[in-house]
C-alpha positions in Angstrom: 53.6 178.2 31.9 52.6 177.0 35.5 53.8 177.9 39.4 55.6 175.0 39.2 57.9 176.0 35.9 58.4 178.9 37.1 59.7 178.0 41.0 61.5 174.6 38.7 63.2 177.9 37.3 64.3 179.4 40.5 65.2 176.2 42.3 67.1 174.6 39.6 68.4 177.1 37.0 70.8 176.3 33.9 72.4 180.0 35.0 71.7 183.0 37.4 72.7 186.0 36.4 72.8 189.3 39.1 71.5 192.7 37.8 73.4 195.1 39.8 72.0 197.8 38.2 68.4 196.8 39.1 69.7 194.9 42.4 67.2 191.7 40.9 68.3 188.3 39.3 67.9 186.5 36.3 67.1 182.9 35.9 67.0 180.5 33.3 65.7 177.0 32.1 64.5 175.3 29.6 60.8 173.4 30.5 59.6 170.3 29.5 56.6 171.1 27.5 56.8 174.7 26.2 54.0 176.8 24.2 56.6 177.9 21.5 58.7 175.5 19.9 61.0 178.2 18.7 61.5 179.4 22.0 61.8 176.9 24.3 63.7 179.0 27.6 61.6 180.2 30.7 63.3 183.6 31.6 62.6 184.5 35.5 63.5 187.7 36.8 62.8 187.7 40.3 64.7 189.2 44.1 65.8 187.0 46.2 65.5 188.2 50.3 66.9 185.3 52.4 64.4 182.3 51.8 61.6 185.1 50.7 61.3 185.2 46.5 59.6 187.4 44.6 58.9 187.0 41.1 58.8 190.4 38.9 58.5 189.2 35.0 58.9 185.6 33.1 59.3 185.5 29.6 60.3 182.6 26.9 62.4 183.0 24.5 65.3 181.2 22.4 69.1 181.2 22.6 69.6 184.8 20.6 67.5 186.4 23.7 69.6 184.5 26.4 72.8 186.4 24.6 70.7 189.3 24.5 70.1 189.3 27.9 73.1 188.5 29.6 73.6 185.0 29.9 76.4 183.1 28.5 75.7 179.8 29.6 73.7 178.7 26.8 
């Protein structure tokens, strides 16, 4: 995974998601040449300030994680 994956993530997600509960986002896409072929989706959790971004975790993982975490776009 590179900067530009995950900020491709950010700019241009399939779905965002809001976590009220941890007041942070969730961000999805799926990237061109991923390290798993089984799991093909670049998670981003990040907060959003006005134009400031701050990324907390990325992950990958596959359409079953997506459900699991909250997204129904999929």
């Amino acid at each position: 995974m590179t900067t530009q994956d995950i900020s491709n993530v950010i700019n241009d997600p399939i779905q965002t998601i809001l976590d009220s509960k941890r007041k942070n986002y969730k961000s999805y896409n799926k990237t061109k040449n991923p390290p798993y072929k089984d799991q093909p989706y670049l998670v981003v959790i990040h907060n959003k300030i006005n134009t400031s971004v701050t990324v907390i975790t990325v992950m990958w993982t596959d359409k079953g994680g997506l459900k699991v975490i909250g997204f129904n776009k999929i």
